[in-house]
matplotlib code that plots the C-alpha trace (Angstrom):
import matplotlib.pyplot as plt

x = [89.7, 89.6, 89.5, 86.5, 83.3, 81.0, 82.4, 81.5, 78.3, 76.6, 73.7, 76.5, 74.9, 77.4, 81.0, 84.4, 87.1, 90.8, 91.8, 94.8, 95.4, 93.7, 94.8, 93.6, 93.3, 94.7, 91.5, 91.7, 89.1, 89.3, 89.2, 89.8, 91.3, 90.1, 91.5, 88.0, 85.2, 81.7, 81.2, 81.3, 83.1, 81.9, 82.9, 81.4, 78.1, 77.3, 77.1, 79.1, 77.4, 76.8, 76.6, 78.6, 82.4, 82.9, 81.0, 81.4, 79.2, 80.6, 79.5, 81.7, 83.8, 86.5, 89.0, 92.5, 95.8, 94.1, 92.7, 88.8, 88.9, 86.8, 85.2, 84.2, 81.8, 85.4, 88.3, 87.8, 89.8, 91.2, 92.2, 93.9, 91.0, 88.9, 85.9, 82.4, 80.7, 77.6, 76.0, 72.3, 71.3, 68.4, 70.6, 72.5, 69.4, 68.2, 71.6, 71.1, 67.7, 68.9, 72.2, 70.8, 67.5, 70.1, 71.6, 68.1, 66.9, 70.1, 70.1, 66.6, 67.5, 70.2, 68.6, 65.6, 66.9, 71.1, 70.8, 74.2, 74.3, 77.6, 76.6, 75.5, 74.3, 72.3, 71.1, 68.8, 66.1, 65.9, 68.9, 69.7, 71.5, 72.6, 71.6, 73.7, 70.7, 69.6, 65.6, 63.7, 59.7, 57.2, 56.4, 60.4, 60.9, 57.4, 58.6, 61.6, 60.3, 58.0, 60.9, 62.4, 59.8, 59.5, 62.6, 62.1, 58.5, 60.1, 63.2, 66.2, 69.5, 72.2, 75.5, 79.1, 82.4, 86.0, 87.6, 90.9, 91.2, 91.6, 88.4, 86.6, 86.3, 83.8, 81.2, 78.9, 79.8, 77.2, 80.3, 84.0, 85.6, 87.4, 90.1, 92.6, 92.9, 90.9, 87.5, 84.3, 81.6, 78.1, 76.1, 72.1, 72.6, 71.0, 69.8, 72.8, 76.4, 78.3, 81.6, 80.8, 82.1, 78.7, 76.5, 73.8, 70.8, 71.0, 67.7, 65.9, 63.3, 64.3, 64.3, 61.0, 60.0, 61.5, 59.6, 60.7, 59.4, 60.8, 63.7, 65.5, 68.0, 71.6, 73.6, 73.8, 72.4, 69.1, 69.2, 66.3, 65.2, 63.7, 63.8, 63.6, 62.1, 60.6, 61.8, 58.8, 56.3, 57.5, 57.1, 53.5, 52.6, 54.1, 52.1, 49.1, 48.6, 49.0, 46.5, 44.4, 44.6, 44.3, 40.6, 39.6, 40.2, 39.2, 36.4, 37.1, 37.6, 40.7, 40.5, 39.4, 41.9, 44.0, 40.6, 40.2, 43.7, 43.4, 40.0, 41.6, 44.6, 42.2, 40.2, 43.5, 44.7, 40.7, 40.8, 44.2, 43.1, 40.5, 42.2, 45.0, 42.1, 41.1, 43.9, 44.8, 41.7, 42.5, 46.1, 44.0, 41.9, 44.7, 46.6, 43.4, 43.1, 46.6, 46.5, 43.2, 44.4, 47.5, 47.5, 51.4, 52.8, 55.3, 53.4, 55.4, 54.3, 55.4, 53.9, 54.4, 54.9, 54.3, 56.6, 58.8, 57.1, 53.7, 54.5, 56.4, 53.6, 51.7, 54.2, 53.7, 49.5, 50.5, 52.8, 50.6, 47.6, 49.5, 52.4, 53.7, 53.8, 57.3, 56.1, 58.3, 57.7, 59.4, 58.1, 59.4, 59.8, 61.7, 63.7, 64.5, 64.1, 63.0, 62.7, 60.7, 61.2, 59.1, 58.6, 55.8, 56.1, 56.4, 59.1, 62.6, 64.8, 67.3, 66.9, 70.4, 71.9, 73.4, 71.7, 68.3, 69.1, 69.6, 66.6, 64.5, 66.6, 65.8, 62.3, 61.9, 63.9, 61.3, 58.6, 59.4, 60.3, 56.7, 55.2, 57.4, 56.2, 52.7, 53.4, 54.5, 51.9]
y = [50.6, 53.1, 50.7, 48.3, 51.1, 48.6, 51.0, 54.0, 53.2, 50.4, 51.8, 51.5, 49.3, 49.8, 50.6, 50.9, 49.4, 47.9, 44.5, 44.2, 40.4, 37.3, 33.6, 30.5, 28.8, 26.1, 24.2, 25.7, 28.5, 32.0, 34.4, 38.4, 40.9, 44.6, 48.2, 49.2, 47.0, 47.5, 43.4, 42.3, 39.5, 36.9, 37.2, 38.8, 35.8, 37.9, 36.1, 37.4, 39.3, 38.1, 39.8, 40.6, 41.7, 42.7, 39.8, 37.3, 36.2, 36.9, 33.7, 34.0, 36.6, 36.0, 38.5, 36.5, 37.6, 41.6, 41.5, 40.9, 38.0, 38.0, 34.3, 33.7, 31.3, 31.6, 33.9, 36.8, 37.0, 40.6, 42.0, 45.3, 46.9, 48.7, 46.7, 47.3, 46.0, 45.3, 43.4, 41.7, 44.8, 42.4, 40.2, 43.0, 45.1, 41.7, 41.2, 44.5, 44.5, 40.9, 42.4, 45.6, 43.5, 41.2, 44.1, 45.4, 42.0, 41.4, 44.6, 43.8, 40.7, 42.5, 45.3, 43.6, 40.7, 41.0, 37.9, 38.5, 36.8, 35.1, 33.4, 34.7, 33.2, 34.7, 32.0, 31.7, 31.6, 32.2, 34.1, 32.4, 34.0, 32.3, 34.0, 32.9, 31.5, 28.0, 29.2, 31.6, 32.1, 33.1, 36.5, 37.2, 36.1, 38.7, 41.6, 41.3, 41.3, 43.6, 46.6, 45.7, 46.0, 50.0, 50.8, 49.9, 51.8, 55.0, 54.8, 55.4, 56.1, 53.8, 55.2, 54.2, 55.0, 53.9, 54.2, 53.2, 50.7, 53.9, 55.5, 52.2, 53.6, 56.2, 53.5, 50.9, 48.1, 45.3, 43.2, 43.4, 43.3, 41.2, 43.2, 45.7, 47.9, 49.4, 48.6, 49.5, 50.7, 50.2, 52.4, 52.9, 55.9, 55.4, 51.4, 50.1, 50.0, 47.0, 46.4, 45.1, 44.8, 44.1, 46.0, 48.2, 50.4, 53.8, 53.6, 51.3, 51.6, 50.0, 46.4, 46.9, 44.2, 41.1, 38.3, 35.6, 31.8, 29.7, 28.8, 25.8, 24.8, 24.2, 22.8, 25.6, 28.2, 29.2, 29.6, 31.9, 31.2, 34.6, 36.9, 40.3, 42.7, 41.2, 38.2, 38.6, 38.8, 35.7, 33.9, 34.9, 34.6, 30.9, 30.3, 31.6, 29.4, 26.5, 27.7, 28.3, 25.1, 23.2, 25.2, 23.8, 20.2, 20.2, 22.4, 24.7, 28.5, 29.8, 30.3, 26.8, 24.9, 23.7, 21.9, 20.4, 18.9, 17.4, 16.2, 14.8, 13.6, 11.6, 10.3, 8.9, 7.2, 5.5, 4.0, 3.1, 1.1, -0.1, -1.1, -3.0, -4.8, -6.0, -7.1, -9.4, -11.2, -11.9, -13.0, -15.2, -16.7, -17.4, -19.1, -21.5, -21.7, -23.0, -25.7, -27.2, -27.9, -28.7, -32.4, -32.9, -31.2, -29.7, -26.8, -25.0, -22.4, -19.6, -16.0, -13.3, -9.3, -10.2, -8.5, -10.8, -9.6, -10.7, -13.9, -14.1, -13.2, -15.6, -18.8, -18.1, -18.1, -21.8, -22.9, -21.9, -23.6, -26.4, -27.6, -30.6, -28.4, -27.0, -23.9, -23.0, -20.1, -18.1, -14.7, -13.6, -9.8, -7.3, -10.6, -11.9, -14.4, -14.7, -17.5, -18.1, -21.4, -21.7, -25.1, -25.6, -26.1, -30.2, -30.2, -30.5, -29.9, -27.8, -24.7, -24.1, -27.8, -28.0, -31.5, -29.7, -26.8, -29.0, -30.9, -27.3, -25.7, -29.4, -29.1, -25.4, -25.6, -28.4, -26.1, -23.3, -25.3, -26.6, -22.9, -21.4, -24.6, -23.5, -20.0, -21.4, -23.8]
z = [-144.2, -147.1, -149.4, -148.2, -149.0, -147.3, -144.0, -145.6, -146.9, -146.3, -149.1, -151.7, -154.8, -157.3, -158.1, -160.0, -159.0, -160.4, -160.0, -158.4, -159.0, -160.0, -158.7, -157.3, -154.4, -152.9, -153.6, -157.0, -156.8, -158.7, -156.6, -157.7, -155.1, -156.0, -155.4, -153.4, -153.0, -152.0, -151.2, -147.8, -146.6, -144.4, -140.6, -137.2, -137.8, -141.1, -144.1, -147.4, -150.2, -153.9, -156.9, -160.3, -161.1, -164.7, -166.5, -163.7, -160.9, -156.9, -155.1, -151.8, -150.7, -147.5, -146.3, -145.9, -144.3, -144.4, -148.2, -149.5, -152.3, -154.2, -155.3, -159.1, -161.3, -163.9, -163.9, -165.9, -169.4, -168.9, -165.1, -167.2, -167.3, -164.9, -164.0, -162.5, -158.9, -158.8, -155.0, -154.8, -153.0, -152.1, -150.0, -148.7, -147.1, -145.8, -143.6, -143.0, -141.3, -139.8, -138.4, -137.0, -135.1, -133.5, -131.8, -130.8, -129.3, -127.9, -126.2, -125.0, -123.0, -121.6, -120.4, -119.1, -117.3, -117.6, -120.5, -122.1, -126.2, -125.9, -129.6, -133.4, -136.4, -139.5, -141.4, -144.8, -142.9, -139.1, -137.2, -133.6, -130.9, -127.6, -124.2, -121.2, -119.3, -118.4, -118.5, -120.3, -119.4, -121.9, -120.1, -120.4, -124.0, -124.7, -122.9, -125.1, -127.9, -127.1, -126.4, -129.2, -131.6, -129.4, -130.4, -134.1, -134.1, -132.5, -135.1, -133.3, -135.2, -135.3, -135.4, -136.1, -135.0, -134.9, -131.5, -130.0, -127.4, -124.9, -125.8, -125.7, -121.4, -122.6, -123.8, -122.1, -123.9, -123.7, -124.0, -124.4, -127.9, -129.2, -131.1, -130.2, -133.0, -135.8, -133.6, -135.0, -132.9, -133.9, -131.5, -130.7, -128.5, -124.9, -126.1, -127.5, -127.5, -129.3, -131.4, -135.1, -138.2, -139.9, -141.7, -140.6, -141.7, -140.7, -138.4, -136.4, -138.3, -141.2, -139.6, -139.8, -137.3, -135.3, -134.1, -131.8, -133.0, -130.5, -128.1, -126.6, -124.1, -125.2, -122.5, -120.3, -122.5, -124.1, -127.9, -129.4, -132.7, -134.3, -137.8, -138.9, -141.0, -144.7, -142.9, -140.5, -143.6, -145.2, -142.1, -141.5, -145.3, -145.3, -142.0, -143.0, -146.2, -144.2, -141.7, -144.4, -145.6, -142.3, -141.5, -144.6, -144.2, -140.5, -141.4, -138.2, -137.7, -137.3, -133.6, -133.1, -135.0, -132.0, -130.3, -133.7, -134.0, -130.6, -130.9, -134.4, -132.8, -129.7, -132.6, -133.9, -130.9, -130.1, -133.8, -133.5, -130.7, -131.8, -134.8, -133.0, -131.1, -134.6, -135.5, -132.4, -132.7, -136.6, -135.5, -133.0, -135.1, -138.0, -135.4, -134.5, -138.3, -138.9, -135.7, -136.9, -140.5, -139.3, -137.7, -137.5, -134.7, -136.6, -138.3, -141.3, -143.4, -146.0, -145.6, -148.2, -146.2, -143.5, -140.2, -138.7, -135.5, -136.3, -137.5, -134.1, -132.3, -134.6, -133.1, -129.5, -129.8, -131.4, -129.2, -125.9, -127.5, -128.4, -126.1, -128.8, -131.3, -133.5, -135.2, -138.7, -140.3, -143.5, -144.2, -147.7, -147.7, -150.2, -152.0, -148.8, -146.5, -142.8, -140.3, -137.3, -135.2, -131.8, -130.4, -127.5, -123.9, -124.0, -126.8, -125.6, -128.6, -129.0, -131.1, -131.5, -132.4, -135.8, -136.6, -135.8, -137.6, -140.8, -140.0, -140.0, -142.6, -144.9, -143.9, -144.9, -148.0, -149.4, -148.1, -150.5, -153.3, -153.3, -152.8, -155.5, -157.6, -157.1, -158.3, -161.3, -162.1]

ax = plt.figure().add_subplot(projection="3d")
ax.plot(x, y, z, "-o")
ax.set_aspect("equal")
plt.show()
């Protein structure tokens, strides 16, 4: 572990190092492997760092078969040479403050109500861990949260260790590790014991704050959705403009906005209503409309966007008003071509014959010839 300083300091912004060797991989990406390295790799739900090698940009680091490779934009022209690390600190403190309030919300659920995480992930955005419970009540998921954010205020240390797999007995593990050699302890003394290889801040502090935005079942756990430190300001600055926005064009306070979204969202479904009423009477009175100019009972016509639903609808109000008639419609929508054939109640062919369907097809065809004829003229 001497050689990955990411162990030793986890503050560590820069550094010098000698490249070892230089090659691709077997999808044909540079990747550098380095004497010492500041950069961590990706593993333990902790994404990688970024920064710069020499001249070249870091954008993914793995550890493979025991070494840390380093990932580059291009290969750099001379690995003879001593070289300089530099990480995006920014990045860094962020999985940092991410890392360190899992722990602490973790240990929260545990400690209140036995909730053991059994799952990690540290996104761009939100972090999610997995509880091993099939409910979680809003009073639960506040008191929680609520410790947690205690433990941050009153800045408790967070220590690390390695152990052997003997001494592990002397700890209360929230839960069992994984490996069997070289394991890393990352310790909140009297909160928090936990095996990680991730990186930490020194104090709980740091992490500044968590905040919990929302959970969900997941077969037969409960995944909580939450974020840390600047995290938590970027998330309640993003919120707050569109808040903002949203009491101006309802013209309501703050505290009132959700009665003005429901009364919006009421007002919606009344005019929605009211507007399919509307509409039913229109469709009504076009089918009326199209049976009195109409004297042949077979009625054909050619409709430009329209659904093929409403010109179905449209066919049955003919057909129940007039039991002789064969209804043939074509909708032209988007360059294409849609047929509705209804016939009435006193009709008796058959739709589905293939002289009728000529017939229709014939009839139809001369139809739109005659409409696309008027276009023209």
């Amino acid at each position: 572990m001497e050689n990955k300083l990411y162990y030793k300091d986890a503050y560590i912004q820069s550094f010098s190092a000698r490249p070892i060797k230089q090659e691709q991989d077997e999808a044909g990406n540079w990747y550098l492997v380095i004497n010492q390295t500041s950069f961590y790799p990706t593993g333990g739900g902790q994404p990688h760092d970024t920064g710069m090698l020499g001249n070249q940009k870091v954008v993914n680091v793995e550890e493979v078969d025991g070494e840390v490779r380093h990932f580059l934009d291009s290969p750099l022209d001379d690995i003879n040479k001593e070289i300089n690390g530099v990480i995006d600190w920014e990045r860094r403190f962020d999985h940092m403050q991410q890392h360190a309030g899992q722990h602490i919300l973790s240990a929260a659920f545990d400690n209140l109500f036995q909730y053991k995480t059994v799952g990690f992930h540290l996104g761009n955005e939100i972090l999610t861990v997995d509880l091993d419970t099939e409910t979680l009540s809003l009073e639960e998921a506040k008191d929680a949260e609520e410790l947690a954010n205690r433990i941050i205020l009153e800045n408790w240390p967070i220590e690390t260790r390695w152990v052997t797999e003997e001494e592990l007995s002397k700890f209360p593990l929230r839960k069992e590790t994984k490996v069997k050699e070289d394991i890393r302890l990352v310790m909140i003394p009297d909160y928090d014991y936990n095996g990680c290889g991730g990186t930490h801040p020194k104090a709980t502090g740091e992490v500044r704050a968590i905040k919990i935005l929302d959970w969900e079942r997941q077969k037969k756990k409960t995944r909580i959705q939450f974020v840390c430190g600047d995290r938590v300001l970027s998330q309640f600055d993003r919120k707050q403009r569109v808040l903002l926005e949203l009491t101006k064009l309802l013209n309501a306070p703050e505290l009132e906005m959700e009665q003005a979204v429901v009364r919006l969202l009421n007002n919606g479904k009344v005019l929605e209503k009211e507007l399919e009423k509307a509409h039913e009477g229109l469709v009504q009175f076009e089918a009326r409309e199209l049976i009195e100019k109409n004297n042949e009972p077979i009625l054909s016509e050619v409709f430009q966007n329209r659904t093929i639903q409403e010109l179905q609808k449209l066919a049955r109000l003919i057909t129940a008003e007039k039991a002789d008639s064969l209804v043939l419609f074509v909708a032209e929508n988007d360059n294409r071509l849609q047929l509705v054939c209804a016939r009435g109640a006193e009709r008796l062919e058959n739709m589905n014959k293939h002289t009728f369907s000529k017939c229709v097809c014939f009839r139809l065809y001369c139809k739109i010839v005659k409409y696309i004829s008027s276009l023209k003229g």
